[in-house]
N, CA and C atoms as a LAMMPS dump frame, in Angstrom:
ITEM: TIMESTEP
0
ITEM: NUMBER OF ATOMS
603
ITEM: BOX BOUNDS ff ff ff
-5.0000000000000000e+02 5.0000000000000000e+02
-5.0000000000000000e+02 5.0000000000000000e+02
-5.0000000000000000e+02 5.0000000000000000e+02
ITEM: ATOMS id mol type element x y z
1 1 1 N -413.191 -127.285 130.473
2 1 2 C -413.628 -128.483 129.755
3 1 3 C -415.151 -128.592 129.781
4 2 1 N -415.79 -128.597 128.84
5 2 2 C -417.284 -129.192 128.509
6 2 3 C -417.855 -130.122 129.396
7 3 1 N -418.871 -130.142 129.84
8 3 2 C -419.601 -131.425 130.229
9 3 3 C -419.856 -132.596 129.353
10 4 1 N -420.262 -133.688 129.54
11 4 2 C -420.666 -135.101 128.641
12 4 3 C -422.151 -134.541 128.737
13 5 1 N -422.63 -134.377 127.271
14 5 2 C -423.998 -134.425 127.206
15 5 3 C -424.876 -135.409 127.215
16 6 1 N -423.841 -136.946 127.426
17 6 2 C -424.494 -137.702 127.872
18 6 3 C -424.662 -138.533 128.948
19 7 1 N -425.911 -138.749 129.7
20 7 2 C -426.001 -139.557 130.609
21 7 3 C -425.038 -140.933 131.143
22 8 1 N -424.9 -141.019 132.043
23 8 2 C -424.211 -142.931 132.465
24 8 3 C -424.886 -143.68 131.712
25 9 1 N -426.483 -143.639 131.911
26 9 2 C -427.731 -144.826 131.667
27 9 3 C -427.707 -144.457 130.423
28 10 1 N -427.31 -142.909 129.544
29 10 2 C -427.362 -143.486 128.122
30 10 3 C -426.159 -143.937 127.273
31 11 1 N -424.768 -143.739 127.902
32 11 2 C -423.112 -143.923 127.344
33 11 3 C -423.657 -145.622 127.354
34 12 1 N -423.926 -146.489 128.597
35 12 2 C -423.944 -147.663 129.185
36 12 3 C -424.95 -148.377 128.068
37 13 1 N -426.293 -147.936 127.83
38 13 2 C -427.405 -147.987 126.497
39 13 3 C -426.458 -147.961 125.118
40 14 1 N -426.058 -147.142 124.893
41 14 2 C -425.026 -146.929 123.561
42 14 3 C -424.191 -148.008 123.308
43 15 1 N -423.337 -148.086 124.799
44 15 2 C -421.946 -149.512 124.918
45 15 3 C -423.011 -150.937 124.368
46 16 1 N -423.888 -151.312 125.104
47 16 2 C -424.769 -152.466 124.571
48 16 3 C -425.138 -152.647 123.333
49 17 1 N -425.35 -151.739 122.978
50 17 2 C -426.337 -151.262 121.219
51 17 3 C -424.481 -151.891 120.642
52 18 1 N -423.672 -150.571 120.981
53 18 2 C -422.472 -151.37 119.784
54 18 3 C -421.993 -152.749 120.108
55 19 1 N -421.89 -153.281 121.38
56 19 2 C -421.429 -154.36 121.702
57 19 3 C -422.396 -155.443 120.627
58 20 1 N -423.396 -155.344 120.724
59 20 2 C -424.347 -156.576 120.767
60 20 3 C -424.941 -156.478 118.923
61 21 1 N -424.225 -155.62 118.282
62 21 2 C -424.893 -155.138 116.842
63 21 3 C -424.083 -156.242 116.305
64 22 1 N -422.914 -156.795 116.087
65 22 2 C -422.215 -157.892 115.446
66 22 3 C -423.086 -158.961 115.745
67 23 1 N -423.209 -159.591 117.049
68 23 2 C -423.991 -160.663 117.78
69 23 3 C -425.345 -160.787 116.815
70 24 1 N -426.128 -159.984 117.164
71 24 2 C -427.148 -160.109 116.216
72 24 3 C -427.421 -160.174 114.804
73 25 1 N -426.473 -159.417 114.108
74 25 2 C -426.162 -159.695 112.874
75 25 3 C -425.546 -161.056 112.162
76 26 1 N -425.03 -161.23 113.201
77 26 2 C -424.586 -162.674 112.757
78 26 3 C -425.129 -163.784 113.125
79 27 1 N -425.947 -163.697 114.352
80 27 2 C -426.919 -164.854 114.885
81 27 3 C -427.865 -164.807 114.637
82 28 1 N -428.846 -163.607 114.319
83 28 2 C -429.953 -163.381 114.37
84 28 3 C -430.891 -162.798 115.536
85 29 1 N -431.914 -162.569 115.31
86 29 2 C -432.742 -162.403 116.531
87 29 3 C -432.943 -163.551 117.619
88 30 1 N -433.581 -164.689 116.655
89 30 2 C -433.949 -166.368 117.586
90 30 3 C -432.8 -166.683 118.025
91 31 1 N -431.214 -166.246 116.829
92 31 2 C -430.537 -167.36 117.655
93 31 3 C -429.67 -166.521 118.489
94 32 1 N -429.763 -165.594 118.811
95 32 2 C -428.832 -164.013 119.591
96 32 3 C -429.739 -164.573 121.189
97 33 1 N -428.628 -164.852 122.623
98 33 2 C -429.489 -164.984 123.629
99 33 3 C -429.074 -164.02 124.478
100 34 1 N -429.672 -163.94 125.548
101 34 2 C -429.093 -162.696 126.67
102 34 3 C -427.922 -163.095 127.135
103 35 1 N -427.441 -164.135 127.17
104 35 2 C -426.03 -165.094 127.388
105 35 3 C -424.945 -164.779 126.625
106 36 1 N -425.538 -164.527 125.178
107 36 2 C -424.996 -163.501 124.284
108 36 3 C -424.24 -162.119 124.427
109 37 1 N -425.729 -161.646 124.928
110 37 2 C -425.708 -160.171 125.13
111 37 3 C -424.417 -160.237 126.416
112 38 1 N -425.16 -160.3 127.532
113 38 2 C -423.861 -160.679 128.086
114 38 3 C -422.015 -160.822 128.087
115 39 1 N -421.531 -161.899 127.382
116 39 2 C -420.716 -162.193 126.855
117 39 3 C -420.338 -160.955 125.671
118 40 1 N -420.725 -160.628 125.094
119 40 2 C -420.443 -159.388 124.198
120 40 3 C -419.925 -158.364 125.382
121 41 1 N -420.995 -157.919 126.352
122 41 2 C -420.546 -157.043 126.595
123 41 3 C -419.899 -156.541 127.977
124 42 1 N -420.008 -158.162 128.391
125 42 2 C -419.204 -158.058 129.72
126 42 3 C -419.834 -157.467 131.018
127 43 1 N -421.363 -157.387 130.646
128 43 2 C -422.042 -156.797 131.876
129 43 3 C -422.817 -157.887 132.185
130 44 1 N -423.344 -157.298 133.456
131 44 2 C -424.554 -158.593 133.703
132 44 3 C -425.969 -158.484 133.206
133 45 1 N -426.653 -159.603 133.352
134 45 2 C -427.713 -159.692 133.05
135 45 3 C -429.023 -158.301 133.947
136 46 1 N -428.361 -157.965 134.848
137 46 2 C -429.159 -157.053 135.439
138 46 3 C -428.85 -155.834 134.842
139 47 1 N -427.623 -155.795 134.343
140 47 2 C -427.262 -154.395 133.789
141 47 3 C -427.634 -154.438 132.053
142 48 1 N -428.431 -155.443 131.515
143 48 2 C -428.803 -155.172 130.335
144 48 3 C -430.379 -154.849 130.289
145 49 1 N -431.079 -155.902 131.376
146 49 2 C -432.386 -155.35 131.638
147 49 3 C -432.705 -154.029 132.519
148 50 1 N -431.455 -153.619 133.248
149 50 2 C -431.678 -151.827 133.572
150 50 3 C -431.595 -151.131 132.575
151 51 1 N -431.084 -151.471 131.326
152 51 2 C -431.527 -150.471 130.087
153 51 3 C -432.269 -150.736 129.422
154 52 1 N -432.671 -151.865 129.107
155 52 2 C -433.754 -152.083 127.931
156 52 3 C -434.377 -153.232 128.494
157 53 1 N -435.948 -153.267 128.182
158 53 2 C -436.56 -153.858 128.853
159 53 3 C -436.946 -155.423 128.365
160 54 1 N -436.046 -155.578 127.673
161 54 2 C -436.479 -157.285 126.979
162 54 3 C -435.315 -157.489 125.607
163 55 1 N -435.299 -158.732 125.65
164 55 2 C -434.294 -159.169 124.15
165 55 3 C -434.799 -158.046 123.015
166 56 1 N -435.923 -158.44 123.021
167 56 2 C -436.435 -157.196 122.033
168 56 3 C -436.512 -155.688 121.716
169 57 1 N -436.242 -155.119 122.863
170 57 2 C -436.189 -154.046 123.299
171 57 3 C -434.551 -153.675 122.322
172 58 1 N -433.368 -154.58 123.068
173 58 2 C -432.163 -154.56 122.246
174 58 3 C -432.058 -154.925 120.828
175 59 1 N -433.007 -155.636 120.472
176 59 2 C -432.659 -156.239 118.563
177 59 3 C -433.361 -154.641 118.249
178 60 1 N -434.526 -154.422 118.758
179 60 2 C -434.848 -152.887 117.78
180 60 3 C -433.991 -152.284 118.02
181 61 1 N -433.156 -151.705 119.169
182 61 2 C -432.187 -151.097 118.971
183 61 3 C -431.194 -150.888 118.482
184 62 1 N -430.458 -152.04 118.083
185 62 2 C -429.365 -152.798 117.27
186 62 3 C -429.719 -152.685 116.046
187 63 1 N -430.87 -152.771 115.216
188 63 2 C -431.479 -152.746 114.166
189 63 3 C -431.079 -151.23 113.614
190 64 1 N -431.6 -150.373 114.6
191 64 2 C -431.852 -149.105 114.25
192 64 3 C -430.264 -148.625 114
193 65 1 N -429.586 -148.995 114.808
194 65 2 C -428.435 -148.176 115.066
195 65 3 C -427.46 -149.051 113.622
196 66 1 N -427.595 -150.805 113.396
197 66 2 C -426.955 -150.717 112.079
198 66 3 C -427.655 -149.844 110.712
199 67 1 N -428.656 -150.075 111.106
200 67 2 C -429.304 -149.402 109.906
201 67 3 C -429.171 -147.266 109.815
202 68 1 N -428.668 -146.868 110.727
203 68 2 C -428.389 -145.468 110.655
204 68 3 C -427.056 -145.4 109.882
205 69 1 N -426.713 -146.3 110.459
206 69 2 C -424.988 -146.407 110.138
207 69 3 C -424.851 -146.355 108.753
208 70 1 N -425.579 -147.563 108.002
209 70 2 C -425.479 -147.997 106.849
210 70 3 C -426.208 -146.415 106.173
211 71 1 N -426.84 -146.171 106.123
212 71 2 C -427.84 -144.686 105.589
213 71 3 C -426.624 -143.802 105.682
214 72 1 N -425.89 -143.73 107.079
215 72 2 C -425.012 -142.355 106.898
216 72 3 C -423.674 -142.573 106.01
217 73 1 N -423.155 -144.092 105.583
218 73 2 C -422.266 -144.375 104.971
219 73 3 C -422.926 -143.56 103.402
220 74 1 N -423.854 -144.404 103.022
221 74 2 C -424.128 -144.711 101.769
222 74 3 C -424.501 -142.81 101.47
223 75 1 N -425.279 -141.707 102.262
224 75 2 C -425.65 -140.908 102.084
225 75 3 C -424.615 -139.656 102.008
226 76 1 N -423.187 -139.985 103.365
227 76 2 C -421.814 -139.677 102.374
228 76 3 C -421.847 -139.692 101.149
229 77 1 N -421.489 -140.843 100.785
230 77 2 C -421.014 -141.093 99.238
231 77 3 C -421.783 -140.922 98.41
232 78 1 N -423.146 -140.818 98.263
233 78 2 C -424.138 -140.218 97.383
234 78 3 C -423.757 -138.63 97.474
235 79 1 N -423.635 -138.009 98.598
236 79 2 C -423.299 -136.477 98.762
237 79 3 C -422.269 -135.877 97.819
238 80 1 N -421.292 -136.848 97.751
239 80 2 C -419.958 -136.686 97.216
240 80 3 C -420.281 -136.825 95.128
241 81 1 N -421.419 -137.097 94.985
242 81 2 C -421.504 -136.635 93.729
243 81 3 C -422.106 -135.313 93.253
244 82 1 N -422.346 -134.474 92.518
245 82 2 C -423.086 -133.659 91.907
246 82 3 C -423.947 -133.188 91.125
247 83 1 N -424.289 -134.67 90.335
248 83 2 C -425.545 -134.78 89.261
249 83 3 C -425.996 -135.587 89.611
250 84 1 N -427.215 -135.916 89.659
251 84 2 C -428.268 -137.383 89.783
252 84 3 C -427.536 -138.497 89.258
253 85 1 N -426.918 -138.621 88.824
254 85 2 C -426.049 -139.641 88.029
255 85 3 C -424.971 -139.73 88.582
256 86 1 N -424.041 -138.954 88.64
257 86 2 C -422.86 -139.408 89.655
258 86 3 C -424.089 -139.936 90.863
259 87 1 N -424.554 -139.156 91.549
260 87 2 C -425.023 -139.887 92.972
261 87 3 C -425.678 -141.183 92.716
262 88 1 N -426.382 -141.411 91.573
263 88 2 C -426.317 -142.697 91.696
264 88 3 C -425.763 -143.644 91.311
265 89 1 N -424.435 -143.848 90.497
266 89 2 C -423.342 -144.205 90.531
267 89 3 C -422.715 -144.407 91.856
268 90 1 N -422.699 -143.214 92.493
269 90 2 C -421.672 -143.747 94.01
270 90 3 C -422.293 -145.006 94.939
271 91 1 N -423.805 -145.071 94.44
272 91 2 C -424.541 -146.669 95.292
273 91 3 C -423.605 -147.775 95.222
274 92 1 N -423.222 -148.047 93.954
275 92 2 C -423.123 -149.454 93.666
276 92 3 C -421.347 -149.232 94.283
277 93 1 N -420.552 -147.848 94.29
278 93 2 C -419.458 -147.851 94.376
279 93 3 C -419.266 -148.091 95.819
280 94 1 N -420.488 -147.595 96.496
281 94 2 C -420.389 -147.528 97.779
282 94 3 C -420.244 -148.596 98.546
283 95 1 N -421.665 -149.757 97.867
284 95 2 C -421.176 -151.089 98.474
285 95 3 C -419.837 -151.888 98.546
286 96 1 N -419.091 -151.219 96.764
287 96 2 C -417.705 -151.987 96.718
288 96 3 C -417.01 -151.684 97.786
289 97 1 N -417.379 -150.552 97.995
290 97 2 C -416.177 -150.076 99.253
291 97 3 C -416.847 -150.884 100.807
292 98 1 N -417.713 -150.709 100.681
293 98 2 C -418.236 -151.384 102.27
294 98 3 C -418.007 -152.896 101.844
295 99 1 N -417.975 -154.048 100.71
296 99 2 C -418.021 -154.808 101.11
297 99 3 C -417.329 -155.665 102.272
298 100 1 N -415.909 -155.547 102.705
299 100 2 C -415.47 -156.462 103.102
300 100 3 C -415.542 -155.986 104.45
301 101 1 N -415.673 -154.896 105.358
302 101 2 C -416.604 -154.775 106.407
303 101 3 C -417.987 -155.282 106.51
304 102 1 N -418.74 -155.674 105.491
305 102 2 C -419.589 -156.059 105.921
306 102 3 C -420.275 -157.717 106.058
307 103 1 N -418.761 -158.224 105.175
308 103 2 C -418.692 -159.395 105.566
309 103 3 C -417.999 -160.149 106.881
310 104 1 N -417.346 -159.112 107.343
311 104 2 C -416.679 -159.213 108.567
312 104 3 C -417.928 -158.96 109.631
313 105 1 N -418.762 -158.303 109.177
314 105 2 C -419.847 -157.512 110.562
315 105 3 C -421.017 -158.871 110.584
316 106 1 N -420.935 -159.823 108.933
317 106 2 C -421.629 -160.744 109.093
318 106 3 C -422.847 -160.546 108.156
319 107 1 N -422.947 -159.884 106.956
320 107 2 C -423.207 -159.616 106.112
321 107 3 C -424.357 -158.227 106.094
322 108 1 N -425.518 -157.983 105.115
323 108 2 C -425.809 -156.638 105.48
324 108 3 C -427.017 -156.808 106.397
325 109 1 N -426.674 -155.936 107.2
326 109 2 C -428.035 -156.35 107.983
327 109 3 C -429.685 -156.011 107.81
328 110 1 N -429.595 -154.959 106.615
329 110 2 C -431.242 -155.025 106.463
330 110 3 C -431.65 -156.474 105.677
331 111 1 N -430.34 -156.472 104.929
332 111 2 C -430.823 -157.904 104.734
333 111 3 C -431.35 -159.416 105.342
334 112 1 N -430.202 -159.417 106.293
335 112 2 C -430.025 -160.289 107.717
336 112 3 C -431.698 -159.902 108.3
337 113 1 N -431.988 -159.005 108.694
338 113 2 C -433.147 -158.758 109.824
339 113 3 C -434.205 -158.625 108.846
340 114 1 N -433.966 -158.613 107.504
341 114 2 C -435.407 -158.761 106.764
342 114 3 C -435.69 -160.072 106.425
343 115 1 N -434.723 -160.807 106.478
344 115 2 C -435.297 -162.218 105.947
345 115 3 C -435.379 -162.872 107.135
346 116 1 N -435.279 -162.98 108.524
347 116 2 C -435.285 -163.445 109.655
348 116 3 C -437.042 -162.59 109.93
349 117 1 N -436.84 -161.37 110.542
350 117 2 C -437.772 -161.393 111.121
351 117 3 C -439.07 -161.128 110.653
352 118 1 N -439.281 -161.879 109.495
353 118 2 C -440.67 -161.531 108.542
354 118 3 C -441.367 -162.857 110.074
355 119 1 N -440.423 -163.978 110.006
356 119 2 C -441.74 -164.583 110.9
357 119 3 C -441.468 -164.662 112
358 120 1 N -440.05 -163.955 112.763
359 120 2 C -439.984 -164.262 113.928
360 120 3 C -440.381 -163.042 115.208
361 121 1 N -440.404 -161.923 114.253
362 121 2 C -440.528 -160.327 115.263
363 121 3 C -441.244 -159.469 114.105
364 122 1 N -442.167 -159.058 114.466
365 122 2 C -443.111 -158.095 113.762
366 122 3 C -442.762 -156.934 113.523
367 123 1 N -442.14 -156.486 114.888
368 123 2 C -441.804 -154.928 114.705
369 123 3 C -440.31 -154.863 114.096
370 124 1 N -439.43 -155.972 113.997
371 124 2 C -438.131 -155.506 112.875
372 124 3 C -438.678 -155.632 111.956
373 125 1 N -439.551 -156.828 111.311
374 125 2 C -439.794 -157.074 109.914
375 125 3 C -440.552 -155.7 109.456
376 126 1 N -441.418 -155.008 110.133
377 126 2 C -442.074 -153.654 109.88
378 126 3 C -440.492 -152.567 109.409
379 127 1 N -439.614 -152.19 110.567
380 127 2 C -438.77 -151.379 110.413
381 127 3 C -437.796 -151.911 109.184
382 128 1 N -437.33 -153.12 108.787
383 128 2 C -437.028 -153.142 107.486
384 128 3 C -437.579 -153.162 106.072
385 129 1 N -438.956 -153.334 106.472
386 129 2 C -439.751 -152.646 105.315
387 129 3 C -439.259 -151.48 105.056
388 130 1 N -439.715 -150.5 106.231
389 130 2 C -439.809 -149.045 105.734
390 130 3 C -438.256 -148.545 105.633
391 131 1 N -437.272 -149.621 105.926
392 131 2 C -436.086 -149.177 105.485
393 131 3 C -435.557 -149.485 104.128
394 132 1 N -436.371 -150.579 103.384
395 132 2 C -436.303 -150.872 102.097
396 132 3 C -436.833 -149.935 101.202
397 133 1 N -438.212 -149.357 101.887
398 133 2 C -438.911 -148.129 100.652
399 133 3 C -438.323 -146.969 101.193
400 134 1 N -437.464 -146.854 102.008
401 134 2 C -436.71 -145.595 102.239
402 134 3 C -435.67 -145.354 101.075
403 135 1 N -435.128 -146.778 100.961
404 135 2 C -433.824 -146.657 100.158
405 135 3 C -434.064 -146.76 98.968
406 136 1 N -435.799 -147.326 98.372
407 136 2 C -435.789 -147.592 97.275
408 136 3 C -436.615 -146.165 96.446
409 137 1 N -437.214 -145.344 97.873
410 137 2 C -437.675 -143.699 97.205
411 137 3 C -436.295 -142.914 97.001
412 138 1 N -435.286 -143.373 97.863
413 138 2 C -434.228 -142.376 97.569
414 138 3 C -433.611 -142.189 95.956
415 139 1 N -433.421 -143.905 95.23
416 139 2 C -432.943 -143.849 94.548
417 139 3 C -433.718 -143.181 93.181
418 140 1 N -435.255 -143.964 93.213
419 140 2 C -436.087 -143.297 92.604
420 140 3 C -436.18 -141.927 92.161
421 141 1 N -435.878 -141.034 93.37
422 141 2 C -435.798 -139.646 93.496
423 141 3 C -435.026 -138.933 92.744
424 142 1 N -433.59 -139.9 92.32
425 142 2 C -432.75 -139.356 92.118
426 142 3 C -432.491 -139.67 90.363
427 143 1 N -433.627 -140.549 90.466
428 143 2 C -433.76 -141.107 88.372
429 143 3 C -434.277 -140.15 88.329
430 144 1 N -435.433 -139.783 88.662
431 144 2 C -436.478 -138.614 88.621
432 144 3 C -435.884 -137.141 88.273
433 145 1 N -434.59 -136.725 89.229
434 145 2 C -433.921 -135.432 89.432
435 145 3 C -433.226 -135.936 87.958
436 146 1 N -432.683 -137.072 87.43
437 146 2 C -431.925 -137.121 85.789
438 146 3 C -432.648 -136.604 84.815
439 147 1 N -433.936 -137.388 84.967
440 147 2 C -434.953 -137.056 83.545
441 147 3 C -435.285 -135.868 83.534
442 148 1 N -435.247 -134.87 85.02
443 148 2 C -435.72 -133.37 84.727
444 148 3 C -434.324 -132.387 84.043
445 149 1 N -433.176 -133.327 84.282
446 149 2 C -431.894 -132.134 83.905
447 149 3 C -431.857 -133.246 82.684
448 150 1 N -432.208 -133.979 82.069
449 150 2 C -431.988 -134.735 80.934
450 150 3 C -430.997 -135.569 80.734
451 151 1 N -430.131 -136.094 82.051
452 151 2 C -429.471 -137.104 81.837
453 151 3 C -429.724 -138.745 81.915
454 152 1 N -431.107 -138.928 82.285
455 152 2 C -431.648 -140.069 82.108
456 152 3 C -432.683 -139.845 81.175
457 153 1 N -432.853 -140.942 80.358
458 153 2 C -433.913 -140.639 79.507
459 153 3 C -435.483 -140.777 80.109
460 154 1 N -436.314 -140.246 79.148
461 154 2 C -437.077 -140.326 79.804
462 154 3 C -438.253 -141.133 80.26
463 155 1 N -438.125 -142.297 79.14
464 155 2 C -438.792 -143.819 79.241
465 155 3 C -438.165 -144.402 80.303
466 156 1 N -437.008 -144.174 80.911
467 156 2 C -436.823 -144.874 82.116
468 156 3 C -438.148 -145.026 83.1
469 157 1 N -437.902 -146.089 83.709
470 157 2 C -438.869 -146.432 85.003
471 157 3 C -438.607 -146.73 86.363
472 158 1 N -438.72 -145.193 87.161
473 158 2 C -437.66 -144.915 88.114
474 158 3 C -437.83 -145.74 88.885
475 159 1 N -439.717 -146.272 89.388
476 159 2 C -440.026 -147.313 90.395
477 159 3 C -439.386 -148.916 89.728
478 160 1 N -439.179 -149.441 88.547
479 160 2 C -438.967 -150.676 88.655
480 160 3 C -437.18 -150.423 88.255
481 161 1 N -436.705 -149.48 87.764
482 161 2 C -435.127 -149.228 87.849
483 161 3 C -434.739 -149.31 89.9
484 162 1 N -435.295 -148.729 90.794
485 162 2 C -435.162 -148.681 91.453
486 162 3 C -435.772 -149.62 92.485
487 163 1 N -436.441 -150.725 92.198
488 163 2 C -436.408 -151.893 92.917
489 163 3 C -435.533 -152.758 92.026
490 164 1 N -434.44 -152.775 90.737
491 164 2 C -433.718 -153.545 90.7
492 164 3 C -432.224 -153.596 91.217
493 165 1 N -432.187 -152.23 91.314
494 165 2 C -431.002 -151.575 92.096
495 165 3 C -430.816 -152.328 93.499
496 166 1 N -432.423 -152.224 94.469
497 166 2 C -432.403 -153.006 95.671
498 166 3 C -431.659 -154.211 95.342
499 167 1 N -432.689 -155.027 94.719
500 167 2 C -432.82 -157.019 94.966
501 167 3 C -431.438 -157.116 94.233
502 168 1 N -430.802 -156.345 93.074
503 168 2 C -429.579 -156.644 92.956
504 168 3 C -428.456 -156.632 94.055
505 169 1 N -428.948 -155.692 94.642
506 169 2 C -427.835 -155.548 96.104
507 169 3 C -427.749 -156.336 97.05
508 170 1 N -429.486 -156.568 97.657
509 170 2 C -429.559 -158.005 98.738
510 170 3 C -429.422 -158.989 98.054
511 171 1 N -429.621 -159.124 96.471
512 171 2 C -429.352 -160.915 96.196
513 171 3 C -428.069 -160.797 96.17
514 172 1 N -427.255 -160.173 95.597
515 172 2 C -425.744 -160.495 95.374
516 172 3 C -425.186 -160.754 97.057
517 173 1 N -425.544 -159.815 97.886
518 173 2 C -425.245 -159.902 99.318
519 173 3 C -425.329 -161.057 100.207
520 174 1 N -426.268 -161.276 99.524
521 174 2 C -426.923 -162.814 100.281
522 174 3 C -426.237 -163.785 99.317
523 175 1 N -426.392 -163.74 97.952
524 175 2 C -425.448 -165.299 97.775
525 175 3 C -423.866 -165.061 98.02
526 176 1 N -423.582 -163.73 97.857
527 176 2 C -422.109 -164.088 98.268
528 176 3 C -421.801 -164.243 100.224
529 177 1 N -422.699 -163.888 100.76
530 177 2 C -422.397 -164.508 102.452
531 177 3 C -422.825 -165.611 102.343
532 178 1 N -423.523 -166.505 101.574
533 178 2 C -424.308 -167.915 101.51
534 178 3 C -422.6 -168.94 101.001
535 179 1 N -422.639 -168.703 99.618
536 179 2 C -421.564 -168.868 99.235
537 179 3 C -419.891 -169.133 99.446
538 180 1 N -419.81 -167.784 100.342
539 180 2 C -418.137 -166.972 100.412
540 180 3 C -417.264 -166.582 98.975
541 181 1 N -418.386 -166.302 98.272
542 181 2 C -417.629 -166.059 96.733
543 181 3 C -418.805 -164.337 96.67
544 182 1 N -417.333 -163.365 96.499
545 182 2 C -417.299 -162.61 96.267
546 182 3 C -418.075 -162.007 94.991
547 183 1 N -417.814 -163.025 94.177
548 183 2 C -417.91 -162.533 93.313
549 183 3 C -419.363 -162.349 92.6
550 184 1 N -420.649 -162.509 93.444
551 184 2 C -421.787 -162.4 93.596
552 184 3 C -422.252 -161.159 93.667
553 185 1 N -421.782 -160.99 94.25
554 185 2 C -421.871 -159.388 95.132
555 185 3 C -421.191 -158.311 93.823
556 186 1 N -419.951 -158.443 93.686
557 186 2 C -419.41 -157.7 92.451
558 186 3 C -419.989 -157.762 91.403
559 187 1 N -420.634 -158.845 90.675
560 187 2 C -421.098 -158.736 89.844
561 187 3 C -422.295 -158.11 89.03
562 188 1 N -423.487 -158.267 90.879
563 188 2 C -424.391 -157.556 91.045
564 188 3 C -424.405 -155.987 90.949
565 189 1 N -423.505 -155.593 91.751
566 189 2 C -423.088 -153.874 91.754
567 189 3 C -422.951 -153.95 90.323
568 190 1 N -421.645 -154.67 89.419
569 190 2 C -421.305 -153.995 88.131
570 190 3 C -422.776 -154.177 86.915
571 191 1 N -423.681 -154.744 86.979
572 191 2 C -424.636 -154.812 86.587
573 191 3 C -425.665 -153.534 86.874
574 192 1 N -425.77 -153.451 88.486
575 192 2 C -426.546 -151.901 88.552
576 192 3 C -425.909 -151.024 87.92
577 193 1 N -424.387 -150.522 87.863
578 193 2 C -423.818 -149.483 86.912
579 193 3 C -424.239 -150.148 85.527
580 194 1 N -424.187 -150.945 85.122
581 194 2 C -424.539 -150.883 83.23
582 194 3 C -426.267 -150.748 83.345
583 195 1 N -426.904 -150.662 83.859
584 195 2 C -428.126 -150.203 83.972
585 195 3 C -428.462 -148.816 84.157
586 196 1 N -427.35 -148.612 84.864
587 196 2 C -427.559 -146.346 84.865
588 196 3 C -427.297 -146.381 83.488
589 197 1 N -426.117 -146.631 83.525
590 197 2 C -425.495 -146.644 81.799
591 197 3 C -426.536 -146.27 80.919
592 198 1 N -427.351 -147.576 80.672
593 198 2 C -428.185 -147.89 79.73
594 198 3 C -429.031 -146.573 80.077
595 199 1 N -429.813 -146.09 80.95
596 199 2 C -430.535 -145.344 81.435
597 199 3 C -430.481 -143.878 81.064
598 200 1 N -429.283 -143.599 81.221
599 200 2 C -428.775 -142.544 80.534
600 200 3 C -428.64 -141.616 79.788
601 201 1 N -429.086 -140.991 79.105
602 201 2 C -429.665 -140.045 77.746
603 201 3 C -428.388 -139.62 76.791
């Protein structure tokens, strides 16, 4: 049998990160307490500050680890197409499929930690920046890869096609967790598909 390539202090680091990723997503940073943390995860308060050295220490972590998650979902299902166009088609399909996990997890969290910590934590509001122009060069990239094989035309405008793709996704996200009507969210996705549509050559 194999060894565990991982440490106690990092399995125990990992258990916290998943325990405490709902908690924060759904409370926030301000309103997520170590009482929290705690209670999530059934350890003590000494055994959360032997891994990480402050509340903060855990929200970046929690941050990072929903936000990998969400990248490796969505970067599946982009994989699973074969033209710039299917892959970007599978975006909007992708959210359909994640939605109702992610209303259960407490809605999406770059969203959640971008509109919270613009004034309450510097260094999430930084890391969901660069997770917004991560997602918004990806898609870009991939208008770009259409117009060179000619399935998008070529007046498209990959930078403002691809910040509407975003704000369609966090607004629908956000009024339908504001709300509890679904149908915010759906409507938004079916709108980014009639926009490839249109886009299209």
């Amino acid at each position: 049998m194999g060894k565990n390539i991982f440490t106690k202090s990092e399995l125990t680091r990992q258990f916290i990160i998943e325990k405490s990723a709902p908690v924060f997503n759904r409370k926030g940073f301000a309103g997520t307490s170590l009482s929290d943390i705690t209670r999530a995860t059934g350890l003590t308060k000494g055994s959360i500050y032997g891994n990480f050295k402050d509340k903060d220490d855990v929200a970046v972590s929690v941050f990072k680890y929903n936000i990998n998650n969400l990248v490796s979902f969505l970067s599946r299902e982009i994989g699973q197409g074969e033209t710039p166009v299917e892959k970007l088609r599978a975006i909007p399909a992708a959210y359909k499929k994640l939605y109702k996990n992610m209303v259960e997890f407490g809605g999406c969290p770059l969203l959640n930690t971008a509109t919270e910590a613009d004034d309450t934590n510097q260094t999430l509001g930084k890391l969901a920046a660069e997770a917004i122009e991560s997602l918004k060069k990806t898609i870009a990239n991939l208008i770009v890869s259409g117009q060179k094989t000619g399935e998008i035309k070529r007046e498209a405008d990959a930078e403002r096609l691809s910040e509407l793709v975003i704000s369609l996704i966090e607004g629908g996200s956000f009024l339908s967790k504001v709300t509890g009507e679904k149908s915010f969210m759906m409507n938004s996705l079916d709108l980014i598909e009639e926009l490839i549509a249109q886009a299209t050559g």
